[in-house]
PQR file with spaces between the fields and no chain letter, atoms N, CA, C, O and H, PARSE charges and radii, in Angstrom:
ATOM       1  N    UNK     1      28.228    0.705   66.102 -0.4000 1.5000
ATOM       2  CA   UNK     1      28.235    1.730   67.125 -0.0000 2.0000
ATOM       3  C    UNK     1      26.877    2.421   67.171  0.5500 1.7000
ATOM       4  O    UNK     1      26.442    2.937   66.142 -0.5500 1.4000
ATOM       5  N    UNK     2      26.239    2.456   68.215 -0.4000 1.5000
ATOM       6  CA   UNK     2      25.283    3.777   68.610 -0.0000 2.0000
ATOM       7  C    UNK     2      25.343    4.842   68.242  0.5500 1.7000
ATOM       8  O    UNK     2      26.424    5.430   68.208 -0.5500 1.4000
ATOM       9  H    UNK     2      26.592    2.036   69.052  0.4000 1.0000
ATOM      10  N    UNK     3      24.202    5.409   67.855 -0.4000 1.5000
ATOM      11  CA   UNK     3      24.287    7.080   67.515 -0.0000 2.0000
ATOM      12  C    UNK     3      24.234    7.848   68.803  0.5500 1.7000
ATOM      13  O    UNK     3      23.438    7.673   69.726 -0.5500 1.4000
ATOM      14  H    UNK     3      23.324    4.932   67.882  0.4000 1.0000
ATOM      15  N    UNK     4      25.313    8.823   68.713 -0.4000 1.5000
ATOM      16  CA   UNK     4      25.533    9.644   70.036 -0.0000 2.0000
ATOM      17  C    UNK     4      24.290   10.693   70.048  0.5500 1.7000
ATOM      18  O    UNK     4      23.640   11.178   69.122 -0.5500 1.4000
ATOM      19  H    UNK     4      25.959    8.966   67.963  0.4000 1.0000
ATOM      20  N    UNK     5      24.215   10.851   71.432 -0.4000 1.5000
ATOM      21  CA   UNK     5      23.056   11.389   71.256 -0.0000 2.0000
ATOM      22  C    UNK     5      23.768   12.702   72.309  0.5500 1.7000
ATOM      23  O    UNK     5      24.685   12.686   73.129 -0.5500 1.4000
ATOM      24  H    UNK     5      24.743   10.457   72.185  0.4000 1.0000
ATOM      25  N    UNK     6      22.861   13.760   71.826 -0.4000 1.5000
ATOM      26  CA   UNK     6      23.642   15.186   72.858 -0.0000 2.0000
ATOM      27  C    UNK     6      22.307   15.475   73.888  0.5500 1.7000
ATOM      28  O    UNK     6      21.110   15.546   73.611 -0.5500 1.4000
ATOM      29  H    UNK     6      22.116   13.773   71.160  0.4000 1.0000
ATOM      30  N    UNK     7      22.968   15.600   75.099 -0.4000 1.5000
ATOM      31  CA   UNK     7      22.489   15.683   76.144 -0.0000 2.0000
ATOM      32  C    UNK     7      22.088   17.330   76.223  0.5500 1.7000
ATOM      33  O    UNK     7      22.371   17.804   75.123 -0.5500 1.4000
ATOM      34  H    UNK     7      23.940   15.542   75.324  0.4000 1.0000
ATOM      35  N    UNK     8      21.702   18.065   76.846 -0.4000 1.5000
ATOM      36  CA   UNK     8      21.608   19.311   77.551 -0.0000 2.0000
ATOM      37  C    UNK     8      21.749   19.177   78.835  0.5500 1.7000
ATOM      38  O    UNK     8      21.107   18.363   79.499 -0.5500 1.4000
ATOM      39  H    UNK     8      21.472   17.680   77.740  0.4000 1.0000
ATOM      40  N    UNK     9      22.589   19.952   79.286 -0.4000 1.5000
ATOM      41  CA   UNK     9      23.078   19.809   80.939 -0.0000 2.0000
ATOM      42  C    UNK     9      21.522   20.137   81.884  0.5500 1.7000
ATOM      43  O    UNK     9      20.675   21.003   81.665 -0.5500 1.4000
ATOM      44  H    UNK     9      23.111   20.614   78.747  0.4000 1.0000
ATOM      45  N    UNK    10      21.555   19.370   82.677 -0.4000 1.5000
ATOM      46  CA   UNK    10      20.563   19.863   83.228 -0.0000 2.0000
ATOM      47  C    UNK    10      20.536   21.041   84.542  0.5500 1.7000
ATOM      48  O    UNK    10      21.243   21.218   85.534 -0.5500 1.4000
ATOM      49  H    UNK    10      22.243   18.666   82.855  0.4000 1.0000
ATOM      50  N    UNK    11      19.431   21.662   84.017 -0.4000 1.5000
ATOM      51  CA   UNK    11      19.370   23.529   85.468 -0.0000 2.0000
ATOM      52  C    UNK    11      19.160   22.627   86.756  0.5500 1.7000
ATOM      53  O    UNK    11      18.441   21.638   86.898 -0.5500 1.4000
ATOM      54  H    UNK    11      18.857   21.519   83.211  0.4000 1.0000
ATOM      55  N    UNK    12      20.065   23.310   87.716 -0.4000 1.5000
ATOM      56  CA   UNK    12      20.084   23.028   89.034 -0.0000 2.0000
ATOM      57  C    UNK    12      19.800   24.375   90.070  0.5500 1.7000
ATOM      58  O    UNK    12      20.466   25.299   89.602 -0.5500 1.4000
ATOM      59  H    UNK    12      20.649   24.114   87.602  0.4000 1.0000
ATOM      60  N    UNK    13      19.397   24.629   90.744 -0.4000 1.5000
ATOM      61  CA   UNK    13      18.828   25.678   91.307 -0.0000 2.0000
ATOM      62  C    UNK    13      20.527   27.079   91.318  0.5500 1.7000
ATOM      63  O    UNK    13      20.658   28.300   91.234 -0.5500 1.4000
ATOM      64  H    UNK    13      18.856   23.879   91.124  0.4000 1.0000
ATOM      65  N    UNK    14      21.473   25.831   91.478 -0.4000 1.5000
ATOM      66  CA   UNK    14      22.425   27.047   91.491 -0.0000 2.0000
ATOM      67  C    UNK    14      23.047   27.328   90.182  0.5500 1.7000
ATOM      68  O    UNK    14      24.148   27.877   90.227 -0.5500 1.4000
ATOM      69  H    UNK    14      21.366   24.839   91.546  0.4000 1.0000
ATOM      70  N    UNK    15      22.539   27.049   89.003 -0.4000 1.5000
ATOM      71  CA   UNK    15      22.529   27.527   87.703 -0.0000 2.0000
ATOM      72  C    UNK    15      21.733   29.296   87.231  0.5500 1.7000
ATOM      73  O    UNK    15      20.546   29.578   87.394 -0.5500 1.4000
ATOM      74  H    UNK    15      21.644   26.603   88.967  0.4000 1.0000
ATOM      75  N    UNK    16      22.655   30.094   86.729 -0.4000 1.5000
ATOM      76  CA   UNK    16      22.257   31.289   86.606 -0.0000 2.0000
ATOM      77  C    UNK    16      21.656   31.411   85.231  0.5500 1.7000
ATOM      78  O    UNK    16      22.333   31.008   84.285 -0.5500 1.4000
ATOM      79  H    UNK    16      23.620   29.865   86.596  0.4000 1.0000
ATOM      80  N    UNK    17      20.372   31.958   84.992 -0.4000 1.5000
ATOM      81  CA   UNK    17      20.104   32.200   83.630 -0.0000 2.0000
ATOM      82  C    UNK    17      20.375   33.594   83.055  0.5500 1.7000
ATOM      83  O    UNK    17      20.009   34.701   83.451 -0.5500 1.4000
ATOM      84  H    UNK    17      19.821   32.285   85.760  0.4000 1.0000
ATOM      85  N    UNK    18      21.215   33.177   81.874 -0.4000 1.5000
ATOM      86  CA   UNK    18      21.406   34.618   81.248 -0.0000 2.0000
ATOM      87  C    UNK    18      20.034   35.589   80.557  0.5500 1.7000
ATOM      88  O    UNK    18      19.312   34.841   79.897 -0.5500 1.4000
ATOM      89  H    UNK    18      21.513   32.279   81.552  0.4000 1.0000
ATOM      90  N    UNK    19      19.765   36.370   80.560 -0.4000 1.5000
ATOM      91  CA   UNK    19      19.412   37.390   80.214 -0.0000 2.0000
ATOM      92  C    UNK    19      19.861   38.394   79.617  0.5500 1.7000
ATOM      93  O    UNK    19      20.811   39.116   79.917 -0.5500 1.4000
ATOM      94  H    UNK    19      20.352   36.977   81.095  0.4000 1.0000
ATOM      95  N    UNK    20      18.880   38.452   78.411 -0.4000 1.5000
ATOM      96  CA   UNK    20      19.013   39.434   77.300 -0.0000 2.0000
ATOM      97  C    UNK    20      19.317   40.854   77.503  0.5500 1.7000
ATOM      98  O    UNK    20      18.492   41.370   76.749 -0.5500 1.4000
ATOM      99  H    UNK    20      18.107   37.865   78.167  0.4000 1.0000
ATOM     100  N    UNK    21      20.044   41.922   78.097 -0.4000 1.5000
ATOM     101  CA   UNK    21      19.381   42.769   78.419 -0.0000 2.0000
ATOM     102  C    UNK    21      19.245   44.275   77.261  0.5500 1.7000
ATOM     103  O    UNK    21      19.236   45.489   77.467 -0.5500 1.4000
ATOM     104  H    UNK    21      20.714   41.503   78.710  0.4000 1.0000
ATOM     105  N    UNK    22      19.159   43.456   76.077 -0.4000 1.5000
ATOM     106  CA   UNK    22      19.172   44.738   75.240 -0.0000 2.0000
ATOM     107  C    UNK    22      17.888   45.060   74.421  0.5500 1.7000
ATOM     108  O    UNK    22      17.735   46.168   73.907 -0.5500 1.4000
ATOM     109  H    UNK    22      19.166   42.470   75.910  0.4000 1.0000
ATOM     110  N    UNK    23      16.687   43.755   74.278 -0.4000 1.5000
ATOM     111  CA   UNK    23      15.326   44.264   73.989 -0.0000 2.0000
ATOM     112  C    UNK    23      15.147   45.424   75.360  0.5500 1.7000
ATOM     113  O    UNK    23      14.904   46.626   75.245 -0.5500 1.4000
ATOM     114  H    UNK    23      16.811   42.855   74.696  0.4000 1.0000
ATOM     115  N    UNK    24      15.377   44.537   76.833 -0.4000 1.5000
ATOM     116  CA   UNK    24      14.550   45.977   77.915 -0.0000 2.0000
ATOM     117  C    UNK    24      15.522   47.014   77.696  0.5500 1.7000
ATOM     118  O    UNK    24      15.245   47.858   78.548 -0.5500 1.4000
ATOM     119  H    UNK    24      15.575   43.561   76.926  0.4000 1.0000
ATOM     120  N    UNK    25      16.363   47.362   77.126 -0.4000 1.5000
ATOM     121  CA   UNK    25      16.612   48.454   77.179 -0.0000 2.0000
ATOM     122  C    UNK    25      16.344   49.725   75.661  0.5500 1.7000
ATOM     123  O    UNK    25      16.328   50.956   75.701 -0.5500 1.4000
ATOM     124  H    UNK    25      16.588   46.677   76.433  0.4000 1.0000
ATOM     125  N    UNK    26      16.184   48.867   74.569 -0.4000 1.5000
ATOM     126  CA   UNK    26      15.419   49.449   73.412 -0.0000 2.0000
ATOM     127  C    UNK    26      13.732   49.759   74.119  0.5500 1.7000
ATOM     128  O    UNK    26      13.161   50.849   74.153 -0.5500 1.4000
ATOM     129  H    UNK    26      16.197   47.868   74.537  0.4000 1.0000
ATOM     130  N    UNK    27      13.304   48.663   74.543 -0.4000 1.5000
ATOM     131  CA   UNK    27      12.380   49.136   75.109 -0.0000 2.0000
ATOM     132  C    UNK    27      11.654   50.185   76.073  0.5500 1.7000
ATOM     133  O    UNK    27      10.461   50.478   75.996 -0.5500 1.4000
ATOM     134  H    UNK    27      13.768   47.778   74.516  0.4000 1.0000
ATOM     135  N    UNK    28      12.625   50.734   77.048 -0.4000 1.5000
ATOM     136  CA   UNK    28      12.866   51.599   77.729 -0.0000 2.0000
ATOM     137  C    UNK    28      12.926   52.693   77.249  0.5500 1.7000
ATOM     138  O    UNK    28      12.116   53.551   77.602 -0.5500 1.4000
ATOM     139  H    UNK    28      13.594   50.496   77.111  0.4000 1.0000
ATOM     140  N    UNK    29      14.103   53.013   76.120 -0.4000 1.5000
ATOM     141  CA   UNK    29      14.582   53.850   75.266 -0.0000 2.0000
ATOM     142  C    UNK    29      13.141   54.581   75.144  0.5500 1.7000
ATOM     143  O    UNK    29      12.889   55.694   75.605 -0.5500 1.4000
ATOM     144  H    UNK    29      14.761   52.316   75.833  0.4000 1.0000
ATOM     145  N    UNK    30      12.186   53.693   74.390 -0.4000 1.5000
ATOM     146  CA   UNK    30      11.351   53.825   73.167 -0.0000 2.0000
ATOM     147  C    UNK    30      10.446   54.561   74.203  0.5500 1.7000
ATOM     148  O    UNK    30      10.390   55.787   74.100 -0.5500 1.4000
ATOM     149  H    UNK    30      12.390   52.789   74.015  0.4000 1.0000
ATOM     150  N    UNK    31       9.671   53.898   75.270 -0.4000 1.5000
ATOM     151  CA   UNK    31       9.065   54.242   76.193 -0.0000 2.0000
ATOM     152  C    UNK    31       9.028   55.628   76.545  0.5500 1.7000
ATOM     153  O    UNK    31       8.029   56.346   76.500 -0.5500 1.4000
ATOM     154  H    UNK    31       9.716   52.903   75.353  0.4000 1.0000
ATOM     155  N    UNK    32      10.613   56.083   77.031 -0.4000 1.5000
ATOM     156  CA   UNK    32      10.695   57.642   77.293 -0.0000 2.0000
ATOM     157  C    UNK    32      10.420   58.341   76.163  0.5500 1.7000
ATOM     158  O    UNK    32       9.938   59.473   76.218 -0.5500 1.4000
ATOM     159  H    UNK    32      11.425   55.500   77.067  0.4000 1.0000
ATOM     160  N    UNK    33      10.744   57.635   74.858 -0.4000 1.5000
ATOM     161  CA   UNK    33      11.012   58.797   74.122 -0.0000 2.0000
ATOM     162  C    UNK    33       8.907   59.117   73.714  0.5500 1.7000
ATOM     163  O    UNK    33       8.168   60.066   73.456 -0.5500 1.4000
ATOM     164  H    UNK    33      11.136   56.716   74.813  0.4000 1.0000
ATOM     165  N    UNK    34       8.830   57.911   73.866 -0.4000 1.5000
ATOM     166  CA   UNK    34       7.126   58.364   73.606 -0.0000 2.0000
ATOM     167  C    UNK    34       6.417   59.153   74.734  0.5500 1.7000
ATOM     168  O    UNK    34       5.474   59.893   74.458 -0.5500 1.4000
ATOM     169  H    UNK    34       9.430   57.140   74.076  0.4000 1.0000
ATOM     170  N    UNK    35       6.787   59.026   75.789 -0.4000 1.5000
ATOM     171  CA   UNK    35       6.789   60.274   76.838 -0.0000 2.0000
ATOM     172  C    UNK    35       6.812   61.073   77.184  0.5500 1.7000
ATOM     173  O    UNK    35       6.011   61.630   77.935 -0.5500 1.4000
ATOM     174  H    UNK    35       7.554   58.424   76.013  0.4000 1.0000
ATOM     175  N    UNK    36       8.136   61.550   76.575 -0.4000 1.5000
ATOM     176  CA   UNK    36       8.623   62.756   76.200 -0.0000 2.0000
ATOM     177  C    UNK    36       7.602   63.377   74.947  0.5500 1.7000
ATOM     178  O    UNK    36       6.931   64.406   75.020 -0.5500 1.4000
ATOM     179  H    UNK    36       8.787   61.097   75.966  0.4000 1.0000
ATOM     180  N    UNK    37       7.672   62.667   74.070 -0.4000 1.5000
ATOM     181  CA   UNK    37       6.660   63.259   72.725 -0.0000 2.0000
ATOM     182  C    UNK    37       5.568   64.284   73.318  0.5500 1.7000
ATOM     183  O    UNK    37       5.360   65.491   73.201 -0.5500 1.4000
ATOM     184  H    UNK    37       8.217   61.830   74.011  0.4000 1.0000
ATOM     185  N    UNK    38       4.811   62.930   74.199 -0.4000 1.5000
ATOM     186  CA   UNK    38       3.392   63.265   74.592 -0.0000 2.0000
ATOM     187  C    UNK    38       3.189   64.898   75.328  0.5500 1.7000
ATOM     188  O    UNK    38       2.420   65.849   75.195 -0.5500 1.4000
ATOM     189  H    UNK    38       4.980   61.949   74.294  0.4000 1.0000
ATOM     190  N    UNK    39       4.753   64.429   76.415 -0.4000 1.5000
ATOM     191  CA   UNK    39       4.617   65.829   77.406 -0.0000 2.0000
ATOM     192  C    UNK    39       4.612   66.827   76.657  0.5500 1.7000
ATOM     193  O    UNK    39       3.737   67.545   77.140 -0.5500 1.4000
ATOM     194  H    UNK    39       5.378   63.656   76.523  0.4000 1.0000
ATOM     195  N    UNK    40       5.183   67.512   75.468 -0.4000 1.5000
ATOM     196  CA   UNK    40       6.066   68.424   74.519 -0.0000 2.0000
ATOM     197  C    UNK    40       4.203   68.553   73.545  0.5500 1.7000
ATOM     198  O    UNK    40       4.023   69.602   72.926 -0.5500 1.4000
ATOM     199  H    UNK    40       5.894   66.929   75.075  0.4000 1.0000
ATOM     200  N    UNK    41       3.311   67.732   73.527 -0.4000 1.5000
ATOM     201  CA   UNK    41       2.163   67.804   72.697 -0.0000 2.0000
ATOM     202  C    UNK    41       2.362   67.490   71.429  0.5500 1.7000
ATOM     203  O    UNK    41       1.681   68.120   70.620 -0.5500 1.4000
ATOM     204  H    UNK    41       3.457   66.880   74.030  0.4000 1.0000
ATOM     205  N    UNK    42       3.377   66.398   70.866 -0.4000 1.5000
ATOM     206  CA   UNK    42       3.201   65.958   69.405 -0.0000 2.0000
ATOM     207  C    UNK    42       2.074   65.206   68.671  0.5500 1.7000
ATOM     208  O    UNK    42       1.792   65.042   67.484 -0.5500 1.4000
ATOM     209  H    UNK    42       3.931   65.887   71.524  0.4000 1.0000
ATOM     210  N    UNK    43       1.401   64.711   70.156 -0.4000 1.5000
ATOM     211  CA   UNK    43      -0.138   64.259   69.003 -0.0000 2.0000
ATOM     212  C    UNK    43      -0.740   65.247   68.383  0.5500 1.7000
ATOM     213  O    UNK    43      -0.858   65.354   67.162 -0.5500 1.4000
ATOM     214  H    UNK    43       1.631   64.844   71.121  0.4000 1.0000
ATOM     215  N    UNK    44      -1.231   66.174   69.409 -0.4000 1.5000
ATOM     216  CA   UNK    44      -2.251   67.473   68.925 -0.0000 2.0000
ATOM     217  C    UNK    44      -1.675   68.334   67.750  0.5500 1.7000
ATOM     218  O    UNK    44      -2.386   69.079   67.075 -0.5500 1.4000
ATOM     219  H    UNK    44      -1.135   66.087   70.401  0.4000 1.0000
ATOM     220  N    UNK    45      -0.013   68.132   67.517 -0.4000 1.5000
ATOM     221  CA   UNK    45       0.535   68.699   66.228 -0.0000 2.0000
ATOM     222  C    UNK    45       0.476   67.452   65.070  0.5500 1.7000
ATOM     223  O    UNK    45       0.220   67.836   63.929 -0.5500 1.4000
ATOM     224  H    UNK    45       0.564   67.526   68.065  0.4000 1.0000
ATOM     225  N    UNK    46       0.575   66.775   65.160 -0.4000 1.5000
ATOM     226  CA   UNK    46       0.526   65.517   64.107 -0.0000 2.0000
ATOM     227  C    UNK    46      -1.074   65.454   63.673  0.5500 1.7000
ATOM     228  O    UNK    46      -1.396   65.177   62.517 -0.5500 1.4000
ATOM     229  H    UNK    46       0.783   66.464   66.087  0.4000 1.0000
ATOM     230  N    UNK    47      -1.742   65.650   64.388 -0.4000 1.5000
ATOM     231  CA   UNK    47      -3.774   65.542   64.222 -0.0000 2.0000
ATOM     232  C    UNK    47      -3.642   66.393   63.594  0.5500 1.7000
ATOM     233  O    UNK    47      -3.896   66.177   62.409 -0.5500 1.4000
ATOM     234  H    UNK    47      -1.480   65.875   65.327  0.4000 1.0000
ATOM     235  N    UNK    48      -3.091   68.122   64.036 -0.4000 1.5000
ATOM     236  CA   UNK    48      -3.581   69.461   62.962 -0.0000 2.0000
ATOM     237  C    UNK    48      -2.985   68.831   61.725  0.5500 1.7000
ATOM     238  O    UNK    48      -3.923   68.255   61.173 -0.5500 1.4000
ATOM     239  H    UNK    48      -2.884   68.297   64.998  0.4000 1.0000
ATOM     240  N    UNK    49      -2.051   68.687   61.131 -0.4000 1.5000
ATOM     241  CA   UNK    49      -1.051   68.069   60.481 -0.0000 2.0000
ATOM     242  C    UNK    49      -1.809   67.465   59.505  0.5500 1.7000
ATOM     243  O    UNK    49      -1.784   67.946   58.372 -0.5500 1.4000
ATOM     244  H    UNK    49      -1.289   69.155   61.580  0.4000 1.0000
ATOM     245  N    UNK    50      -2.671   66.215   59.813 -0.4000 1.5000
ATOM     246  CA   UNK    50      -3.266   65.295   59.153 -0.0000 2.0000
ATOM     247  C    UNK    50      -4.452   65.607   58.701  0.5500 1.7000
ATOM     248  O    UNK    50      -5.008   65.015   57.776 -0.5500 1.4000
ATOM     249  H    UNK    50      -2.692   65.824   60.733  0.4000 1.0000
ATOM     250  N    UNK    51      -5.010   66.753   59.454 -0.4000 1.5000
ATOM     251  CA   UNK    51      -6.844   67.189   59.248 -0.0000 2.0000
ATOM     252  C    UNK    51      -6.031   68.126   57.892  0.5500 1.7000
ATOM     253  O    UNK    51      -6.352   68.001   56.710 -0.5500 1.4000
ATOM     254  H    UNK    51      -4.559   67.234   60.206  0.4000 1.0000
ATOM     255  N    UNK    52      -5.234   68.802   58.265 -0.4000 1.5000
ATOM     256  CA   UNK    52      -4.714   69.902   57.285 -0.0000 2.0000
ATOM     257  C    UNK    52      -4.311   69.155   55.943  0.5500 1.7000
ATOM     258  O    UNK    52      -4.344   69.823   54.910 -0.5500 1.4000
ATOM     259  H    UNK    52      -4.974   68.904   59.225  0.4000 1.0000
ATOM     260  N    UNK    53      -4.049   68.226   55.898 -0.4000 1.5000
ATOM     261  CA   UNK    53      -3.288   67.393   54.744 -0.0000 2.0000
ATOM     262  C    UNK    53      -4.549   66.759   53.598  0.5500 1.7000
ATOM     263  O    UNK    53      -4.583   66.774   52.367 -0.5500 1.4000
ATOM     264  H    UNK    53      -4.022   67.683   56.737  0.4000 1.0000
ATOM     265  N    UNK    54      -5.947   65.981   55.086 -0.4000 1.5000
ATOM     266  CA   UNK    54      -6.782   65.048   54.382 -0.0000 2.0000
ATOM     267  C    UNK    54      -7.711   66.410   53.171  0.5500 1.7000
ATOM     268  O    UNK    54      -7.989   66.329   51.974 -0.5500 1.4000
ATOM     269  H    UNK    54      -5.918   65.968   56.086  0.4000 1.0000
ATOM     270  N    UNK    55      -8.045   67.975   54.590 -0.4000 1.5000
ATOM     271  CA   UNK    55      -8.840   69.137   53.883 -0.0000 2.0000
ATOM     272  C    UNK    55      -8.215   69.277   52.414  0.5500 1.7000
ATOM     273  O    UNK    55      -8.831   69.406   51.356 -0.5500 1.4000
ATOM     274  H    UNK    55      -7.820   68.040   55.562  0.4000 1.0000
ATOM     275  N    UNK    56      -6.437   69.201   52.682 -0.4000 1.5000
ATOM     276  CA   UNK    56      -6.413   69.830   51.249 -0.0000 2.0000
ATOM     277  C    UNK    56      -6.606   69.063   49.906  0.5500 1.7000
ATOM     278  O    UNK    56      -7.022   69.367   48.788 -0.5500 1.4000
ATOM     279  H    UNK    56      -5.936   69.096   53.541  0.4000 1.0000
ATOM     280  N    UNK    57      -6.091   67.865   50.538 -0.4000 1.5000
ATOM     281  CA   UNK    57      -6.619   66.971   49.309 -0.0000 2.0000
ATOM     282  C    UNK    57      -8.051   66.833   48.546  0.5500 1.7000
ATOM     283  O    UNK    57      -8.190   66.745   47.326 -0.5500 1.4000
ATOM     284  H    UNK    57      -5.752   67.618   51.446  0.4000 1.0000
ATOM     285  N    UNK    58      -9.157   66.832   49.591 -0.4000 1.5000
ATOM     286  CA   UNK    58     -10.142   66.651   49.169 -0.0000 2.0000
ATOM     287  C    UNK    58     -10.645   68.269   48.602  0.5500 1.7000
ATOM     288  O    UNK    58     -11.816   68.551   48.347 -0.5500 1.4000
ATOM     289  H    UNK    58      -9.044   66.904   50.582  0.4000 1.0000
ATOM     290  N    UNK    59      -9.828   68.938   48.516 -0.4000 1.5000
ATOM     291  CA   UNK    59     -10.085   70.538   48.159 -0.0000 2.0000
ATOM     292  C    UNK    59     -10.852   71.560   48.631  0.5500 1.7000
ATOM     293  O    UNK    59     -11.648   72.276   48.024 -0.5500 1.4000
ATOM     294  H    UNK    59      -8.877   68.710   48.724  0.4000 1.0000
ATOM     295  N    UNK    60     -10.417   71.551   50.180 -0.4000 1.5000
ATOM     296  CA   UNK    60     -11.720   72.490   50.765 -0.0000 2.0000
ATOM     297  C    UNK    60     -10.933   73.451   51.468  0.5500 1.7000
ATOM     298  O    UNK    60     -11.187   74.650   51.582 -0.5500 1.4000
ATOM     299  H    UNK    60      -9.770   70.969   50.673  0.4000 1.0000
ATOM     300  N    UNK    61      -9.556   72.571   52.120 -0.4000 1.5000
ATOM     301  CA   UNK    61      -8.518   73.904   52.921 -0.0000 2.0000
ATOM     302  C    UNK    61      -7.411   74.272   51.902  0.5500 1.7000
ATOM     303  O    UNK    61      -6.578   75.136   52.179 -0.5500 1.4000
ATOM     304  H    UNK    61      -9.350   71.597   52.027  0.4000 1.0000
C-alpha cells in the first residue's frame, strides 16, 4: 500500500479566513493605555524619579 498523504483543502475565493482578534485587541488596550499615561504627564514624573534616584546614589541629592 501507498503512504497516504494529507492534502490541505484548497482557498477558493469564497473561503473565509479566520482571524485572530485578540493580539489587535491587547494591542489596542496597550495603545490607549500609553496615551492616556502620556496625556496625565507620566514621563516627566518617571524622568524626576530617575534623575532623583541616579543623584542619590552617586551622593550628591
Amino acid at each position: 500500500m501507498p503512504p497516504q498523504v494529507s492534502r490541505k483543502p484548497s482557498r477558493s475565493s469564497k473561503t473565509k479566513v479566520e482571524v485572530r482578534r485578540t493580539p489587535f485587541v491587547v494591542i489596542l488596550v496597550f495603545t490607549l493605555l500609553g496615551i492616556i499615561g502620556i496625556a496625565t504627564g507620566e514621563p516627566r514624573r518617571v524622568l524626576e524619579q530617575a534623575v532623583q534616584v541616579c543623584l542619590s546614589c552617586i551622593g550628591v541629592g
